[in-house]
KOLPA-618662 format. One record per residue (C-alpha): z, y, x. Coordinates in pm, whole numbers, plus 50000, padded with zeros to 5 digits. Layout:
<sites>
<site><pz>Z</pz><py>Y</py><px>X</px></site>
...
</sites>
This chain:
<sites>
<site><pz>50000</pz><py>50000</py><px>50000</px></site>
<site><pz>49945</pz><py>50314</py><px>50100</px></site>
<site><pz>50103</pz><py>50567</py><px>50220</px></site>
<site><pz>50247</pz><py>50872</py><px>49919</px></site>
<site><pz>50089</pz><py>51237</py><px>50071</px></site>
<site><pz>50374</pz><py>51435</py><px>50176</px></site>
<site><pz>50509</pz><py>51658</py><px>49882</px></site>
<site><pz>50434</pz><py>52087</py><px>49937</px></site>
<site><pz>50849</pz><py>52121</py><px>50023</px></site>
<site><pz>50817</pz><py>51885</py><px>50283</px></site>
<site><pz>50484</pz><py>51989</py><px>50439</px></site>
<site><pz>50620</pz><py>52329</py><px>50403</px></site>
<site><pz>50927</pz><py>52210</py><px>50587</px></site>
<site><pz>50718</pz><py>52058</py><px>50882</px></site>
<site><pz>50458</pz><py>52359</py><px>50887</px></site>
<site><pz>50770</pz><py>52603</py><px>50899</px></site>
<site><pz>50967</pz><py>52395</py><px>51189</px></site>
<site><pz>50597</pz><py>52348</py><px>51406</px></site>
<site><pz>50632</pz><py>52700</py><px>51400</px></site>
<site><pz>50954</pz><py>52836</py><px>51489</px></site>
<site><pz>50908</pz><py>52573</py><px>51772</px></site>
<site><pz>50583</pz><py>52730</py><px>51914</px></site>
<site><pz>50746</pz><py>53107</py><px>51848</px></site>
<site><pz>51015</pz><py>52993</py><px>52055</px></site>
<site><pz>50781</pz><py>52863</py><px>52336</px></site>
<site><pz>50560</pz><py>53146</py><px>52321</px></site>
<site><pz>50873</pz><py>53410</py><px>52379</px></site>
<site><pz>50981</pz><py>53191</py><px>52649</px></site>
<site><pz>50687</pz><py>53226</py><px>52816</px></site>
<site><pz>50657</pz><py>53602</py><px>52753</px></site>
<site><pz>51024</pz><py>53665</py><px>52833</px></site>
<site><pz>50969</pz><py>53491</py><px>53220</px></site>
<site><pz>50655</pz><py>53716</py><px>53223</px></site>
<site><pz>50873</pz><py>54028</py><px>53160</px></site>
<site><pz>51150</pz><py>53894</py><px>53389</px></site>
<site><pz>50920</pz><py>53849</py><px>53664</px></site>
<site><pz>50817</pz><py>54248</py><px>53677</px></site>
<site><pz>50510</pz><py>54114</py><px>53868</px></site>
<site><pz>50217</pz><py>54319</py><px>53755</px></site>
<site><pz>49987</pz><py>54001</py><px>53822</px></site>
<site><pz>50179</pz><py>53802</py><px>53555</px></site>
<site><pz>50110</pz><py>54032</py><px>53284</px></site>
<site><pz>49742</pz><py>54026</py><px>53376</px></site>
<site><pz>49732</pz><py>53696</py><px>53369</px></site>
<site><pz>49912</pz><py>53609</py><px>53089</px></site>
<site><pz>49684</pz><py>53895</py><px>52921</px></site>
<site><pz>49374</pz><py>53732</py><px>53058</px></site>
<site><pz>49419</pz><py>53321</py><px>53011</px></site>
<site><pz>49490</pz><py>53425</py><px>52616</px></site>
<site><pz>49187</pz><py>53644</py><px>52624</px></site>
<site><pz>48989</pz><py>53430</py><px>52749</px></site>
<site><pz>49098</pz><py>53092</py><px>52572</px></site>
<site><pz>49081</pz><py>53291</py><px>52258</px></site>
<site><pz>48706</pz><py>53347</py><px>52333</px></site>
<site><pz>48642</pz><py>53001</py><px>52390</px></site>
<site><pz>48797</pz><py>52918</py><px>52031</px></site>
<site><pz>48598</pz><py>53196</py><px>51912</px></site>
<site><pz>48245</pz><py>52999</py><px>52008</px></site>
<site><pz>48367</pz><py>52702</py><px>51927</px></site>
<site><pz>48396</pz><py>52821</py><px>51585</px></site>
<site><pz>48077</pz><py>52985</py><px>51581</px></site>
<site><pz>47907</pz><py>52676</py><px>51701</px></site>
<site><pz>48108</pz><py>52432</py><px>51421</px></site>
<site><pz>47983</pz><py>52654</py><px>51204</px></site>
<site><pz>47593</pz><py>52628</py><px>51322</px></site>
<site><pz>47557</pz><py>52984</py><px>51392</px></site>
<site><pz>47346</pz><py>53113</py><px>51643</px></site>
<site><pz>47470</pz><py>53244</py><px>51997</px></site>
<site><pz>47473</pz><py>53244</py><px>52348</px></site>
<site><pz>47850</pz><py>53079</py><px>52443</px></site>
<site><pz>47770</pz><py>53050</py><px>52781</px></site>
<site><pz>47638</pz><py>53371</py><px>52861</px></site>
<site><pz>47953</pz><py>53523</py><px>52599</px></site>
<site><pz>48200</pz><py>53343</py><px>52814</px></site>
<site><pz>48063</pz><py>53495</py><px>53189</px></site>
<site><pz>48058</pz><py>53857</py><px>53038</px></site>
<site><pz>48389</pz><py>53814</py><px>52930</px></site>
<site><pz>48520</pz><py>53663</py><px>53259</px></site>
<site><pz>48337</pz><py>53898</py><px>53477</px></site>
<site><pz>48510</pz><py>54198</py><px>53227</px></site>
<site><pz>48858</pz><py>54054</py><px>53275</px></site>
<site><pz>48827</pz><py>54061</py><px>53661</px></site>
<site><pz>48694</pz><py>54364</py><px>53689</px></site>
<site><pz>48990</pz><py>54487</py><px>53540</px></site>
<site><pz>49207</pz><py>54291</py><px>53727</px></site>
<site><pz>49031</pz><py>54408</py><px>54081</px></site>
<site><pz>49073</pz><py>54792</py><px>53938</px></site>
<site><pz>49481</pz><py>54758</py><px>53817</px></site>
<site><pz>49583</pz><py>54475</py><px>54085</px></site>
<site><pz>49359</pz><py>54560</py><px>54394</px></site>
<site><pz>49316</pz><py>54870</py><px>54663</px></site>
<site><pz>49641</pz><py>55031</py><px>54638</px></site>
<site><pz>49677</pz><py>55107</py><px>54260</px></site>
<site><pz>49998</pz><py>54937</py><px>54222</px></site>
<site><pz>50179</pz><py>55182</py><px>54513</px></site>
<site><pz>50109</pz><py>55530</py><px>54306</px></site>
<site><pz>50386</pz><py>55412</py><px>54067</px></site>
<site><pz>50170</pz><py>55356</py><px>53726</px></site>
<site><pz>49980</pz><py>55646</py><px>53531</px></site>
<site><pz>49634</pz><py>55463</py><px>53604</px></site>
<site><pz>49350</pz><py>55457</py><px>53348</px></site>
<site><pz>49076</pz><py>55234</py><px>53357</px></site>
<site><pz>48779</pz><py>55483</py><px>53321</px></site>
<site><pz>48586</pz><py>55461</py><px>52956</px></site>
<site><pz>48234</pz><py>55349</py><px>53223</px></site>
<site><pz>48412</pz><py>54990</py><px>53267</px></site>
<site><pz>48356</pz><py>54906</py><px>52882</px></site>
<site><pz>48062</pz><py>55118</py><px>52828</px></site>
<site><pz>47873</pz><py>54916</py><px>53103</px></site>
<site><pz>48084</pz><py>54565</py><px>52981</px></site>
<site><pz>47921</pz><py>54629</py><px>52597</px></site>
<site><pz>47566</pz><py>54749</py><px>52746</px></site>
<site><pz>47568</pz><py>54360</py><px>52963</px></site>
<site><pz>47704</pz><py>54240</py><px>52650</px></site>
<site><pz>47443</pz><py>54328</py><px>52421</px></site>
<site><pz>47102</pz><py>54400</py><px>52702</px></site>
<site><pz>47159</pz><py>54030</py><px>52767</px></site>
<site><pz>47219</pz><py>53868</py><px>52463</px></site>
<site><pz>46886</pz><py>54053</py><px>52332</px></site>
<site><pz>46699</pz><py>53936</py><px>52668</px></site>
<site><pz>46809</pz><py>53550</py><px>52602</px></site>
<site><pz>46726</pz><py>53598</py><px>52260</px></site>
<site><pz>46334</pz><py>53715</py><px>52376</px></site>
<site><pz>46336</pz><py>53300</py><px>52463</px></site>
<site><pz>46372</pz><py>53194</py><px>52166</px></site>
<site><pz>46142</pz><py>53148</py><px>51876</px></site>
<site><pz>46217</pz><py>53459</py><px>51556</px></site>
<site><pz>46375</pz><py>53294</py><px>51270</px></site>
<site><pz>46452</pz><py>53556</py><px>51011</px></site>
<site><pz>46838</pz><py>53707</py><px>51042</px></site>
<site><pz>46921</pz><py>53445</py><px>51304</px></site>
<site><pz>46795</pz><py>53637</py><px>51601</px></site>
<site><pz>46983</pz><py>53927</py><px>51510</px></site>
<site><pz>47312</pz><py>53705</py><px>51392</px></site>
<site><pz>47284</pz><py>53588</py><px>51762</px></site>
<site><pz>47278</pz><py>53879</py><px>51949</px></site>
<site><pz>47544</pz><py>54035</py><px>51693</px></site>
<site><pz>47833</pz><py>53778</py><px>51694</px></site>
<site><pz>47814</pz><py>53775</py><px>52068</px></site>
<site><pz>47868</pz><py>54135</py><px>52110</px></site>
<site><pz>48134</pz><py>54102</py><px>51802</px></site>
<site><pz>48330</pz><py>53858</py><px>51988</px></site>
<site><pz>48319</pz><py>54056</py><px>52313</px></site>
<site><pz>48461</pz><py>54370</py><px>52142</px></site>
<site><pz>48673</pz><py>54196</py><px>51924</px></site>
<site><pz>48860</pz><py>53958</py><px>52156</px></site>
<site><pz>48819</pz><py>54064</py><px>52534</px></site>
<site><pz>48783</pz><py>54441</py><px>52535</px></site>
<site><pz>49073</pz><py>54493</py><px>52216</px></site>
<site><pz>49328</pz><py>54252</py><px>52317</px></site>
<site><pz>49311</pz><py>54369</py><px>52753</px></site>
<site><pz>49474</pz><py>54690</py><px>52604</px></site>
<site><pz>49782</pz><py>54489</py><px>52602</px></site>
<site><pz>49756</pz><py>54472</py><px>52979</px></site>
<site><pz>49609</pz><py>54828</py><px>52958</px></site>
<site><pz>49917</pz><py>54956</py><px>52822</px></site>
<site><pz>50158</pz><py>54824</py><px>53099</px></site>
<site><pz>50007</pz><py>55132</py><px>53410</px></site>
<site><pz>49921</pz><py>55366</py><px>53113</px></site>
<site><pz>50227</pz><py>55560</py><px>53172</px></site>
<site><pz>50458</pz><py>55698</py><px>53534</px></site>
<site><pz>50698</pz><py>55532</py><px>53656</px></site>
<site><pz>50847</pz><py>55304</py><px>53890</px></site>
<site><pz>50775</pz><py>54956</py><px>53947</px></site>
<site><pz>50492</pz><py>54747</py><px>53933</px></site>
<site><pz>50465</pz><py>54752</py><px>53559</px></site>
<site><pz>50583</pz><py>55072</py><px>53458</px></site>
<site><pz>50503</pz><py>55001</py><px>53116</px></site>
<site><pz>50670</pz><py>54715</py><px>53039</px></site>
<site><pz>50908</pz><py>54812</py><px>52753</px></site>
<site><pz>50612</pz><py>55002</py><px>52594</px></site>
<site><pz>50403</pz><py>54666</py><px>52586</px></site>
<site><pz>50725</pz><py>54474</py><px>52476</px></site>
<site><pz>50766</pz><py>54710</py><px>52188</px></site>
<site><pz>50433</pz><py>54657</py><px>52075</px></site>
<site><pz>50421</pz><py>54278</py><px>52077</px></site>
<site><pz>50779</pz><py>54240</py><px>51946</px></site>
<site><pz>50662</pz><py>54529</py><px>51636</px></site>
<site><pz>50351</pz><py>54302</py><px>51561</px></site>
<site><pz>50492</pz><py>53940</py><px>51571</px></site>
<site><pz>50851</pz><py>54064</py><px>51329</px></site>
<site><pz>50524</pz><py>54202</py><px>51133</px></site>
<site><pz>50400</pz><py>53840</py><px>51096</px></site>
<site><pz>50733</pz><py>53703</py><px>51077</px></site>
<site><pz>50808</pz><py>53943</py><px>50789</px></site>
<site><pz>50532</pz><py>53885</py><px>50585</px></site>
<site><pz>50558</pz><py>53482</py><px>50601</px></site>
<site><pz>50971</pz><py>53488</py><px>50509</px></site>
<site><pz>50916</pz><py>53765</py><px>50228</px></site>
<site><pz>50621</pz><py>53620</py><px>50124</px></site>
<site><pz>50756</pz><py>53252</py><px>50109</px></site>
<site><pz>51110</pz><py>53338</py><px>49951</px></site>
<site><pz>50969</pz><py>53636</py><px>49704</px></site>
<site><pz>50639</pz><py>53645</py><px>49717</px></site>
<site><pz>50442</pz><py>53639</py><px>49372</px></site>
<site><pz>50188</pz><py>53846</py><px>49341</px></site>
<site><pz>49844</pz><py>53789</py><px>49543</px></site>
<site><pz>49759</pz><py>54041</py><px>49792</px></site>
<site><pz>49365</pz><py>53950</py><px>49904</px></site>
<site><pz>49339</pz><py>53646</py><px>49777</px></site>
<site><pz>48955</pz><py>53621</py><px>49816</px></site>
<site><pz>49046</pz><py>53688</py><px>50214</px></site>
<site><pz>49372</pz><py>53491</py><px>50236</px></site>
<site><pz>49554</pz><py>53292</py><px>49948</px></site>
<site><pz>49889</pz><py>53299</py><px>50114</px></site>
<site><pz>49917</pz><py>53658</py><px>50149</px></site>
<site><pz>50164</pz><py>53847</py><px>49858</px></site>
<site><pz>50217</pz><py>54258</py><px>49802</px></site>
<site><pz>50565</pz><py>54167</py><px>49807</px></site>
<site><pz>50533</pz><py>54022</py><px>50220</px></site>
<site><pz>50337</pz><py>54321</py><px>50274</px></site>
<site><pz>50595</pz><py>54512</py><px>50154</px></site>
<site><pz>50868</pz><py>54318</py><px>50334</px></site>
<site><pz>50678</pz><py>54309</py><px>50643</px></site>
<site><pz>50617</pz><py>54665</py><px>50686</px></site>
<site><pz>50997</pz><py>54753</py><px>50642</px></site>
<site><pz>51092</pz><py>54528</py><px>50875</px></site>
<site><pz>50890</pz><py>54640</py><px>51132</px></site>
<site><pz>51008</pz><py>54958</py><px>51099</px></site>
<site><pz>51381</pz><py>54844</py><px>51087</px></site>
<site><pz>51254</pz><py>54672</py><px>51410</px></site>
<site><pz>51078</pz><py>54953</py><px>51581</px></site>
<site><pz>51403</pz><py>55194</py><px>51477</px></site>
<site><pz>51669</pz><py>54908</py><px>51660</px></site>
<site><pz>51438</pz><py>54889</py><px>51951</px></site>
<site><pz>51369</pz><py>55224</py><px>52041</px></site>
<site><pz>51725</pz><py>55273</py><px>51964</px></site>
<site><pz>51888</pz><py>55011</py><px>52209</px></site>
<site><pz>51612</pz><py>55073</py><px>52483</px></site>
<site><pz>51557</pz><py>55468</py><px>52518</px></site>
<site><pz>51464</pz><py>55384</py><px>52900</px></site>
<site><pz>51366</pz><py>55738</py><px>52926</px></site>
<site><pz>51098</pz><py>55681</py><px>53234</px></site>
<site><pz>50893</pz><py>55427</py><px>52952</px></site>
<site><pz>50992</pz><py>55465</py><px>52589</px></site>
<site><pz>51072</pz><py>55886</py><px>52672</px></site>
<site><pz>50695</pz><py>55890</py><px>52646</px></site>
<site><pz>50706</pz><py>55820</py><px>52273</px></site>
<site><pz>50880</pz><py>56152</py><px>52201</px></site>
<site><pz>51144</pz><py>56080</py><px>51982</px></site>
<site><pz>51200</pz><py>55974</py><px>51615</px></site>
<site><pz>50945</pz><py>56130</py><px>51475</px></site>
<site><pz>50705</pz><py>55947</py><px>51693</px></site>
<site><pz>50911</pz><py>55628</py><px>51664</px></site>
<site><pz>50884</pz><py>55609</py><px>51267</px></site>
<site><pz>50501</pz><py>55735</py><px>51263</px></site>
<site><pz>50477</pz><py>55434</py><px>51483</px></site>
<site><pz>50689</pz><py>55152</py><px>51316</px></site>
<site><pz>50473</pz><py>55245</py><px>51021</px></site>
<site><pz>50124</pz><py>55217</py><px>51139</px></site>
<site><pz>50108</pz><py>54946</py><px>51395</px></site>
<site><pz>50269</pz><py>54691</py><px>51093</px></site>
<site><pz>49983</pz><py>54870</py><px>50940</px></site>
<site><pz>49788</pz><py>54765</py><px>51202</px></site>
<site><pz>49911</pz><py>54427</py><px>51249</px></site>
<site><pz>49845</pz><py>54271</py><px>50868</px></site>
<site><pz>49466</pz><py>54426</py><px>50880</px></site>
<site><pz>49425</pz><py>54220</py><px>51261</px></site>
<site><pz>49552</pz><py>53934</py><px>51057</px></site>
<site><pz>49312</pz><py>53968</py><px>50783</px></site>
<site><pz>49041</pz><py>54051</py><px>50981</px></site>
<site><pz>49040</pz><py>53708</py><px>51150</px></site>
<site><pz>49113</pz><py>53538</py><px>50826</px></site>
<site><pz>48767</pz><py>53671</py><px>50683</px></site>
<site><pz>48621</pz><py>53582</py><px>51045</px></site>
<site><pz>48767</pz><py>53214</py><px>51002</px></site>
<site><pz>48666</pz><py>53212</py><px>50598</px></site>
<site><pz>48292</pz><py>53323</py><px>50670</px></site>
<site><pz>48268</pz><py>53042</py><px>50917</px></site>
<site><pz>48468</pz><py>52750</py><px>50724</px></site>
<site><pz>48771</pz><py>52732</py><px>50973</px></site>
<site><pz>49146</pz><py>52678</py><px>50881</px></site>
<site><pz>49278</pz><py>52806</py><px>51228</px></site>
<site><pz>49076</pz><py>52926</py><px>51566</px></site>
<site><pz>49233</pz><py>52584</py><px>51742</px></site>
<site><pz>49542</pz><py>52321</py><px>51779</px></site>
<site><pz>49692</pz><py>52474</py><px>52119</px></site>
<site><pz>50000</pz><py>52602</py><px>51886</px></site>
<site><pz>50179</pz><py>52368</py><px>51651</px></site>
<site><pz>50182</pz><py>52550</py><px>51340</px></site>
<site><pz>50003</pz><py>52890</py><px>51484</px></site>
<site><pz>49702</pz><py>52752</py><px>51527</px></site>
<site><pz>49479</pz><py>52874</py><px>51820</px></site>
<site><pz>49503</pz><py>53124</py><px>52118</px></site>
<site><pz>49319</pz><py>53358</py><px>51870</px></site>
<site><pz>49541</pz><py>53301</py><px>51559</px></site>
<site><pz>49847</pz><py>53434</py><px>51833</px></site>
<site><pz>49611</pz><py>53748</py><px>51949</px></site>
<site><pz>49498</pz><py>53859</py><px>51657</px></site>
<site><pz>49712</pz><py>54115</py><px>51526</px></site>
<site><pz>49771</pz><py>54244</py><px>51880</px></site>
<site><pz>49421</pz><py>54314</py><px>51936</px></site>
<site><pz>49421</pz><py>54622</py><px>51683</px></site>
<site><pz>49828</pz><py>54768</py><px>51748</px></site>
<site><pz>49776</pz><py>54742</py><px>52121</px></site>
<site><pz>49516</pz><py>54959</py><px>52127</px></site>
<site><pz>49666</pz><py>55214</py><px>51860</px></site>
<site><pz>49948</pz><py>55221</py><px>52046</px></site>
<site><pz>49754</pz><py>55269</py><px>52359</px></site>
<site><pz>49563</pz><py>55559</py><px>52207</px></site>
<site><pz>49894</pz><py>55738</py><px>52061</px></site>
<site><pz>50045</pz><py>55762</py><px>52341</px></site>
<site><pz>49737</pz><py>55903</py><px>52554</px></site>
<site><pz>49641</pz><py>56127</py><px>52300</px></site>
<site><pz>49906</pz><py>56223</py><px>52012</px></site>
<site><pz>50195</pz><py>56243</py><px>52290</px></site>
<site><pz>50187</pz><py>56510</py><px>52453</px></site>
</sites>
């Protein structure tokens, strides 16, 4: 006989212990990252998930039987990530105590490979309606989407002065700890309270009431940590409470439309999750994606609304 399919409470149960389990992981390995003040471990951390998450990314695309160029994606995206690394790690930048910006021709020239070559390869192949241009399009989508928004997170750490290799360490801690208690939010609210559908044509799960939840949260979150941490050579750049509320309002903003976005990337293409690295999570992508639209807001507040 058989074996009875596990009832919703207890496959809720499972999904909800797989995941605490992997959050716990995944802040152990970003706590030793933080611990280590080494400006190469943030890089790296910043690139492997960058990079893995682009590899998920084709693999959907090609489960899905949509055009592209995965090999060619993948070298753009590697030779993008070190660049970066050989401007932030390499020729002395790490000895003028932080304050470096990675000039606006680095992506400009990434996104004009990106897009010159995936036309060129496309020259090769034979015109089949929308399917040369759906080629050449979700290869420069995933570039933007996964390489260039989510290296902001390793952008932010030498935005601002200071001393230390990673000068902005508590200003990229702040932003990942805002975006996950943003996800965390949502998913208790949601599960305990929620009712009412939020997008359901997008994603099923989501409620107003995690929204809701979520967003106040994230604020009580950003309030507690700017509060406890004022570390006046990192978070001093935000400006004071003002700033800090602005903030724990828009990147948990921020945060539920990354999630979204990636759930209408994953719908479109018939996928429950980006991959099985994470019990629970999902992929490298399904971790990322959220943090690759608040790390660059936060990025850009702080270079352009602070004074």
């Amino acid at each position: 006989m058989a074996d009875s399919p596990p009832t919703p409470a207890i496959s809720k149960s499972r999904t909800f212990v797989r995941r605490t389990a992997s959050t716990v992981l995944l802040w152990t390995l970003v706590g030793s990252t933080f611990a280590s003040n080494l400006a190469w471990a943030y890089f790296a951390l910043v690139a492997v998930l960058a990079l893995v998450s682009m590899l998920e990314y084709f693999r959907m695309l090609k489960a899905a039987k949509v055009p592209c160029f995965p090999v060619f994606g993948m070298a753009v995206a590697v030779a993008y990530s070190a660049a970066m690394g050989w401007f932030y790690l390499g020729g002395g930048r790490l000895s003028s105590g932080g304050g470096q910006e990675l000039p606006a021709e680095y992506d400009l020239v990434a996104i004009f490979i990106a897009t010159t070559g995936a036309f060129i390869l496309q020259l090769r192949q034979p015109i089949k309606g929308l399917e040369a241009l759906q080629s050449v399009a979700f290869n420069v989508l995933g570039f933007v989407y996964i390489p260039v928004l989510f290296h902001f997170a390793a952008r932010m750490v030498f935005l601002v002065p200071g001393s230390g290799q990673v000068p902005g360490a508590l200003l990229l801690l702040l932003c990942l700890t805002v975006t996950k208690f943003t996800d965390m939010g949502a998913y208790l609210v949601g599960t305990l309270i929620g009712r009412h559908k939020m997008i359901p044509h997008v994603s099923p799960g989501k409620t107003w009431e995690g929204f809701v939840g979520a967003l106040l949260i994230a604020l009580v979150v950003t309030c507690l940590f700017y509060h406890f941490f004022p570390a006046p050579d990192q978070l001093g750049v935000l400006g004071g409470w003002a700033h800090v509320v602005t903030l724990g309002l828009l990147l948990p903003l921020l945060a539920v439309v990354g999630d979204l976005a990636e759930s209408v990337l994953k719908r479109a293409l018939g996928a429950k999750d980006s991959g099985q690295m994470l019990p629970g999570i999902g992929g490298a992508l399904d971790l990322i994606d959220s943090i690759c639209f608040t790390a660059p807001a936060l990025y850009f507040y702080v270079k352009w609304v602070m004074p």
